[in-house]
N, CA, C and O atoms as CSV, one atom per row, in Angstrom:
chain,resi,resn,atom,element,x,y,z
A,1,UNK,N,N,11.647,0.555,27.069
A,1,UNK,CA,C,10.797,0.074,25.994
A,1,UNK,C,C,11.628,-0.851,25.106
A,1,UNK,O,O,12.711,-0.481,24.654
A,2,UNK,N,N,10.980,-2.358,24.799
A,2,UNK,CA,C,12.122,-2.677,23.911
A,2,UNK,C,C,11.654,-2.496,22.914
A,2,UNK,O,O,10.503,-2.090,22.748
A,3,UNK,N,N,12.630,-2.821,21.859
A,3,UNK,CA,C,12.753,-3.101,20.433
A,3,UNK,C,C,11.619,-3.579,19.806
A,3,UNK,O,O,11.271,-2.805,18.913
A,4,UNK,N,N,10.756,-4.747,19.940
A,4,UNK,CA,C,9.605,-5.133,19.658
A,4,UNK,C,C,8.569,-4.119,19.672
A,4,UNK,O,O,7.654,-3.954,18.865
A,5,UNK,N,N,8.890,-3.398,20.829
A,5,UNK,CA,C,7.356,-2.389,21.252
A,5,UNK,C,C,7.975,-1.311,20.554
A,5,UNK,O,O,7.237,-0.326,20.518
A,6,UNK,N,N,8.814,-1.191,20.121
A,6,UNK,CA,C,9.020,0.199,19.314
A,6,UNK,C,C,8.551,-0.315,18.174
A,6,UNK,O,O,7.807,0.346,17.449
A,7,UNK,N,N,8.905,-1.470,17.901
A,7,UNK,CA,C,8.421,-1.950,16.055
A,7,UNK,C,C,6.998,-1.818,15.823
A,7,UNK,O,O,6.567,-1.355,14.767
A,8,UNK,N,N,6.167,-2.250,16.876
A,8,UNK,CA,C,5.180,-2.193,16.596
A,8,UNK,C,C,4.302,-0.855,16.905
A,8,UNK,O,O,3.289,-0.479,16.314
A,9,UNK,N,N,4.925,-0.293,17.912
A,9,UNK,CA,C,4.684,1.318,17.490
A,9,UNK,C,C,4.876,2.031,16.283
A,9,UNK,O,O,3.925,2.573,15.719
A,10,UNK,N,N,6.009,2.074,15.851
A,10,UNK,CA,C,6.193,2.448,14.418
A,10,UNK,C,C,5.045,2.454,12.839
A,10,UNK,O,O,4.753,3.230,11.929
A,11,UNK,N,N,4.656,0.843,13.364
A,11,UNK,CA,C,3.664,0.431,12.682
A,11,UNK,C,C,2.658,1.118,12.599
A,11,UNK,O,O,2.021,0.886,11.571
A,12,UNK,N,N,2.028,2.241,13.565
A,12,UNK,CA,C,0.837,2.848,13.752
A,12,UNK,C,C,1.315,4.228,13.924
A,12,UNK,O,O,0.682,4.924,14.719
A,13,UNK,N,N,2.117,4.637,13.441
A,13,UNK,CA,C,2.711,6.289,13.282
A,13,UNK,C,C,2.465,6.382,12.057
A,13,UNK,O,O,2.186,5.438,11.317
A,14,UNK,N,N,2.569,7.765,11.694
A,14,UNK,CA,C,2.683,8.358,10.816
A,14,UNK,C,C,3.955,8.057,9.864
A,14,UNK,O,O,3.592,7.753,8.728
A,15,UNK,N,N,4.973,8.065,9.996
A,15,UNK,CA,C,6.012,7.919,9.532
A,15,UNK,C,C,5.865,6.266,8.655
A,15,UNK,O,O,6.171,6.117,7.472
A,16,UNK,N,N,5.287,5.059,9.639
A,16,UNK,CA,C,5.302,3.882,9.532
A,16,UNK,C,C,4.173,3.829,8.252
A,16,UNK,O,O,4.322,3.109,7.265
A,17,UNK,N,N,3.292,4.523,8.421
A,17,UNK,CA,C,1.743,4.332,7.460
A,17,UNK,C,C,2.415,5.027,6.119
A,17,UNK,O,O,2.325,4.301,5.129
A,18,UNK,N,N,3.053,6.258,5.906
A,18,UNK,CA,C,3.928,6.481,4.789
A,18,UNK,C,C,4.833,5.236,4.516
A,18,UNK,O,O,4.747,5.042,3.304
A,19,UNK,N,N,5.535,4.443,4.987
A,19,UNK,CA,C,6.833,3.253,4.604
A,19,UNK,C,C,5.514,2.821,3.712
A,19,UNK,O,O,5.342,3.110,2.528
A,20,UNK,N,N,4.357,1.832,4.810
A,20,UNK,CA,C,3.375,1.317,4.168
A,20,UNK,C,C,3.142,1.377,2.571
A,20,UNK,O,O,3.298,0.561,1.662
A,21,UNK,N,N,2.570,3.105,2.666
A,21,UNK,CA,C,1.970,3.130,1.339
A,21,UNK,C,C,3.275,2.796,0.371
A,21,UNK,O,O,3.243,1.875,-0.445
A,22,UNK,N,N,4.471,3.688,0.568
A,22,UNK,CA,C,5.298,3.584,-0.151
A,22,UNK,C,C,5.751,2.244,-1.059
A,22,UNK,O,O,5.927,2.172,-2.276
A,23,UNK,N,N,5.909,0.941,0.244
A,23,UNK,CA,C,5.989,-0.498,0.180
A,23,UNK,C,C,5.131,-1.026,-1.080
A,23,UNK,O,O,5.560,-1.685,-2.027
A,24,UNK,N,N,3.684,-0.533,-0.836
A,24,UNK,CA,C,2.932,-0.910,-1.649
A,24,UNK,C,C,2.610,-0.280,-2.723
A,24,UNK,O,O,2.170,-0.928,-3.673
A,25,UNK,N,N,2.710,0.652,-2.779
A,25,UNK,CA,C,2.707,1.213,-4.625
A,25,UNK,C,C,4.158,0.892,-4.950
A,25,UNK,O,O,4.279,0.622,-6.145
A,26,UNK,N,N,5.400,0.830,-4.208
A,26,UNK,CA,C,6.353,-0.002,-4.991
A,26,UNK,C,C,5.803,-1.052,-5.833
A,26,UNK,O,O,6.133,-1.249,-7.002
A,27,UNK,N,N,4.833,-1.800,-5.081
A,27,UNK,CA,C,4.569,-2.814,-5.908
A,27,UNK,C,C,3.823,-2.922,-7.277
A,27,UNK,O,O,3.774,-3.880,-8.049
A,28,UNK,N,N,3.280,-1.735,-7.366
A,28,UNK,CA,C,3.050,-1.279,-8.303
A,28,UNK,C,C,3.451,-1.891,-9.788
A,28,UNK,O,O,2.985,-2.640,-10.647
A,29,UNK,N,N,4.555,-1.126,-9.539
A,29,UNK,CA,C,5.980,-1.111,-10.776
A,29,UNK,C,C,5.736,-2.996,-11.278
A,29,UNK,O,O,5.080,-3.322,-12.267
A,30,UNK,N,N,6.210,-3.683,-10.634
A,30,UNK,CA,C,5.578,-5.310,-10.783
A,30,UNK,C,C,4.581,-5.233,-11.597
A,30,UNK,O,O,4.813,-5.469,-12.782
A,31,UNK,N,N,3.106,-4.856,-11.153
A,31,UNK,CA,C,2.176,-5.309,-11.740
A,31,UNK,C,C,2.117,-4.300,-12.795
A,31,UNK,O,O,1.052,-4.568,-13.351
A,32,UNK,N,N,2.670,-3.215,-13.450
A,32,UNK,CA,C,2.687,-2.392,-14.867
A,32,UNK,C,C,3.806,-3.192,-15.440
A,32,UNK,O,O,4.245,-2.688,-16.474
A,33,UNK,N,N,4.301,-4.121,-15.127
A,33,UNK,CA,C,5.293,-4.772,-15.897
A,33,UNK,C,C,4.470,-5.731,-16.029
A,33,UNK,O,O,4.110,-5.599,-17.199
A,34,UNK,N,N,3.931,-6.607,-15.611
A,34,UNK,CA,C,3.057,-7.876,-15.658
A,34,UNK,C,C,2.233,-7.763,-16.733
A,34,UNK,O,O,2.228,-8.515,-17.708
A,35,UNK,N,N,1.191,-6.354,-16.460
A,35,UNK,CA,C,0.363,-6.188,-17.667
A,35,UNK,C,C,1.093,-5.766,-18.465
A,35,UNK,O,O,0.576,-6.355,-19.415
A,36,UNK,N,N,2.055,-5.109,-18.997
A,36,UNK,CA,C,2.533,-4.980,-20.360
A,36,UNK,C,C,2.595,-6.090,-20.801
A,36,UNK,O,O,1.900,-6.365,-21.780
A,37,UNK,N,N,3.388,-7.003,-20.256
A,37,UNK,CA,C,4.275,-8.045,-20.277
A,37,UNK,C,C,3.085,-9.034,-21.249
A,37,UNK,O,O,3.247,-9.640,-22.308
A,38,UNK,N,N,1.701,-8.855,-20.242
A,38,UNK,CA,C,0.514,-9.488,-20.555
A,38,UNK,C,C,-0.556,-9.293,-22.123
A,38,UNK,O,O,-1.259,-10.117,-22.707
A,39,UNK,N,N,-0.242,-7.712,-22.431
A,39,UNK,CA,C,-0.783,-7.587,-23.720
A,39,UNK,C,C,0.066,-7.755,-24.783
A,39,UNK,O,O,-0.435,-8.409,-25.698
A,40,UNK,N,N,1.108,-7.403,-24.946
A,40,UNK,CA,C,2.386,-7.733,-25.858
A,40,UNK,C,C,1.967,-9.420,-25.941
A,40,UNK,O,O,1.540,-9.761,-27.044
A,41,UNK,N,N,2.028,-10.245,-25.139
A,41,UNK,CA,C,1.511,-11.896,-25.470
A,41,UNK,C,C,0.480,-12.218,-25.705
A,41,UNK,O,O,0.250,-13.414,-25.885
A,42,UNK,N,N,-0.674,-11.121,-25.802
A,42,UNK,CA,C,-1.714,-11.510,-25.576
A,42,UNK,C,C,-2.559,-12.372,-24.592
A,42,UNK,O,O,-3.755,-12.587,-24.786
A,43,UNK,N,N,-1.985,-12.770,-23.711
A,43,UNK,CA,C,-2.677,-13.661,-22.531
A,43,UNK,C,C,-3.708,-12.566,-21.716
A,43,UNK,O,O,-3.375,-11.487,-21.226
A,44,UNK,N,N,-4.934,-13.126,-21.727
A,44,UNK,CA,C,-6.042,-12.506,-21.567
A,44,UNK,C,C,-5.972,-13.009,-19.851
A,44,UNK,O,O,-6.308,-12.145,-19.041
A,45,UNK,N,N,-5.632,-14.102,-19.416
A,45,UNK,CA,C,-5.598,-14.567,-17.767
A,45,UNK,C,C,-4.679,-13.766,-17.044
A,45,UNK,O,O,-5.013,-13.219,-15.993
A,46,UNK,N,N,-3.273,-13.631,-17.648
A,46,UNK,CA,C,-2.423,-12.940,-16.926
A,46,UNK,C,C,-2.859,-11.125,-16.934
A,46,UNK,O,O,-2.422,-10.558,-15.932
A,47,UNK,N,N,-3.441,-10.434,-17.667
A,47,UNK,CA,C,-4.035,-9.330,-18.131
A,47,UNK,C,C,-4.986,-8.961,-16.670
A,47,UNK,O,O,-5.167,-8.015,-15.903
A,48,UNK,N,N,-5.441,-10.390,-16.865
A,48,UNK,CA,C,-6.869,-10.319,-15.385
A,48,UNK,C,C,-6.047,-10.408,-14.187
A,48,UNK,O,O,-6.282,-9.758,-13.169
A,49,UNK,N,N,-5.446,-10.915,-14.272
A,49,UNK,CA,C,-4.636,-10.797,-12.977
A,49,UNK,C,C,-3.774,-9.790,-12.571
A,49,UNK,O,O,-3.414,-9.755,-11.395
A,50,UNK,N,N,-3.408,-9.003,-13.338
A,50,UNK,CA,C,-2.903,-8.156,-13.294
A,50,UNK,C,C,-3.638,-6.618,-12.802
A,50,UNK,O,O,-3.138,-5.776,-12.056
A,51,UNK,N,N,-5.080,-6.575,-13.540
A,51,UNK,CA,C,-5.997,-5.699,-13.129
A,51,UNK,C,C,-6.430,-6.177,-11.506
A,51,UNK,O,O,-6.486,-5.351,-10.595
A,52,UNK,N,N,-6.678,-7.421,-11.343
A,52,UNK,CA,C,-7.006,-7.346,-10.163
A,52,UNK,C,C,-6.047,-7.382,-8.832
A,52,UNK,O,O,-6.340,-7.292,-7.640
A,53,UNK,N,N,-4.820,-7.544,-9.480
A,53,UNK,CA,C,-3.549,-7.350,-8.271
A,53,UNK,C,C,-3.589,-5.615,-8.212
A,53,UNK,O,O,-3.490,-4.995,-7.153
A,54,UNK,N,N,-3.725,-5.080,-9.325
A,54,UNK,CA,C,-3.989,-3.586,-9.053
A,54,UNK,C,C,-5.396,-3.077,-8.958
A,54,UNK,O,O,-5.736,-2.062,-9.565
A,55,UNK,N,N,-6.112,-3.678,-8.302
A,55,UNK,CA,C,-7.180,-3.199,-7.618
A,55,UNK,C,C,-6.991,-3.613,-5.868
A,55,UNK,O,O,-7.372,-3.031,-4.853
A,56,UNK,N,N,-6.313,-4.736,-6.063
A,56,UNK,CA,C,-5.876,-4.891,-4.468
A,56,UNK,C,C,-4.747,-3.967,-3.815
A,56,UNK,O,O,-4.603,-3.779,-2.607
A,57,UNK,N,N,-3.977,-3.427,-4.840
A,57,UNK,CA,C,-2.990,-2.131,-4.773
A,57,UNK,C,C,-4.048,-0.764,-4.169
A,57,UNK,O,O,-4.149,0.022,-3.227
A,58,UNK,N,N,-4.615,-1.099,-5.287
A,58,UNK,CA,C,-5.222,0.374,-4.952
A,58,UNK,C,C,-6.047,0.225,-3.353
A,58,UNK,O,O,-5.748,0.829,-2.323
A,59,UNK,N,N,-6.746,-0.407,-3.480
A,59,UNK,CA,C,-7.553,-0.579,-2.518
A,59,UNK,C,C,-6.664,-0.433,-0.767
A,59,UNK,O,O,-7.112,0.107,0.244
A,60,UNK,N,N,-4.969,-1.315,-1.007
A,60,UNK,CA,C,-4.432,-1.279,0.099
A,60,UNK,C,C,-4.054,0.537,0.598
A,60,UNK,O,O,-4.170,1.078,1.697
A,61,UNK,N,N,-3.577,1.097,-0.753
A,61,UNK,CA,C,-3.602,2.498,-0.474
A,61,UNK,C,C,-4.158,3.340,0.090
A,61,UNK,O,O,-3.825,4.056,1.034
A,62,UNK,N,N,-5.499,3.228,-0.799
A,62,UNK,CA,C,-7.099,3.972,0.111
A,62,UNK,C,C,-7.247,3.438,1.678
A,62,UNK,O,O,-7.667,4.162,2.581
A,63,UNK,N,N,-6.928,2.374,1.818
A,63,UNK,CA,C,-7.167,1.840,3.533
A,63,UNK,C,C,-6.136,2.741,4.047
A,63,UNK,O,O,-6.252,3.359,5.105
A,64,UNK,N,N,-4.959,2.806,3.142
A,64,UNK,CA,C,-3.717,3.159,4.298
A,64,UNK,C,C,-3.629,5.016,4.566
A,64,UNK,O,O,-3.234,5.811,5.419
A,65,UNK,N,N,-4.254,5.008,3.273
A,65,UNK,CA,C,-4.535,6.572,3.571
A,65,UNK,C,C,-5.668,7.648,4.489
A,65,UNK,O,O,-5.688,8.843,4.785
A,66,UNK,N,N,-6.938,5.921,4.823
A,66,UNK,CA,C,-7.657,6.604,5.581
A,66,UNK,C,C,-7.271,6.414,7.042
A,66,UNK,O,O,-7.912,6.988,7.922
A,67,UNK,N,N,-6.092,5.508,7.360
A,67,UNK,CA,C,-5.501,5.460,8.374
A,67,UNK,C,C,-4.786,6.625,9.016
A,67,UNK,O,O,-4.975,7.036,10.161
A,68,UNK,N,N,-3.770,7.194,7.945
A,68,UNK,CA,C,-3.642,8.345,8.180
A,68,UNK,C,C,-4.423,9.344,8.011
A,68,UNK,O,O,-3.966,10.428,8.374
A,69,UNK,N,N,-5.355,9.332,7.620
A,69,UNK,CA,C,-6.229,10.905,7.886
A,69,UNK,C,C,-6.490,10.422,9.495
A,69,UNK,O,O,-6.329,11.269,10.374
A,70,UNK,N,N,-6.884,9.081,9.850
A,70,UNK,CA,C,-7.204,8.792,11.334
A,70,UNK,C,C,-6.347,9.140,12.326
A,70,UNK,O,O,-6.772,9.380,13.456
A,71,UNK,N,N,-4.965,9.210,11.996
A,71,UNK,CA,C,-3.904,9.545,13.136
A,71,UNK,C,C,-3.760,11.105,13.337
A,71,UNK,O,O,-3.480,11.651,14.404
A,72,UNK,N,N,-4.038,11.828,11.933
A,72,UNK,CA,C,-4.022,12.989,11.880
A,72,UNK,C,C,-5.240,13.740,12.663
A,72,UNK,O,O,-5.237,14.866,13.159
A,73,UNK,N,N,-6.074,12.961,12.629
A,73,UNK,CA,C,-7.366,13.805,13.167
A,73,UNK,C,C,-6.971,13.503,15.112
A,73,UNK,O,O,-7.335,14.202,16.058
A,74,UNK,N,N,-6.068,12.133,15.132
A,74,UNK,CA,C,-6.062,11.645,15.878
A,74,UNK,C,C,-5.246,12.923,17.190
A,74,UNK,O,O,-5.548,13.178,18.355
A,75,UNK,N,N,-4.306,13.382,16.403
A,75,UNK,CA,C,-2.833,14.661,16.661
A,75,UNK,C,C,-3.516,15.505,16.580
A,75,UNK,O,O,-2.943,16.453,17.115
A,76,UNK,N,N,-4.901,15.942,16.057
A,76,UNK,CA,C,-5.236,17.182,16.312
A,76,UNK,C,C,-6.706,17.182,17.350
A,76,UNK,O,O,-7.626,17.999,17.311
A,77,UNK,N,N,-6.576,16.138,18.142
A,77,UNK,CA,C,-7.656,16.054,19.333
A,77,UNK,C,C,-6.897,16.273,20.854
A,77,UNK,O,O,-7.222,16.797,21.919
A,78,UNK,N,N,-5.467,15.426,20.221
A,78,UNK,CA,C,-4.760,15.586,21.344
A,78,UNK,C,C,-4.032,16.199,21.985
A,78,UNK,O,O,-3.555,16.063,23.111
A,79,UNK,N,N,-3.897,17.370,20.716
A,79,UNK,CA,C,-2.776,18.417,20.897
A,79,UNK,C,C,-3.705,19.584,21.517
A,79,UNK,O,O,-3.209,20.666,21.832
């Protein structure tokens, strides 16, 4: 098996869908700095952008978490 096909295996494990979420609520931290950053100046655009980069946060989470409930249900059909 090479290297490639392991990477992209990884990608669809369990282990890989945790990095995922992890990756992305890291990013988190960014956008609670952005909006602070945003009401302290008052900029009402950067504020919006900020809510909606953390709705695309959230949203990537909920996908990634129903992924894993999918692998999980997936391990307990096959086992």
């Amino acid at each position: 098996m090479s290297a490639l096909t392991k990477a992209k295996g990884f990608k669809k494990s369990k282990a890989g869908t945790y990095l995922s979420i992890g990756t992305t609520a890291f990013g988190a931290i960014s956008v609670v700095k952005q909006a602070k950053k945003a009401r302290t100046e008052n900029d009402t655009l950067k504020l919006i952008d900020a809510v909606v980069s953390a709705a695309a946060i959230a949203t990537g989470v909920a996908i990634l978490l129903r992924e894993l409930k999918r692998i999980g249900d997936d391990d307990v059909l096959l086992g």
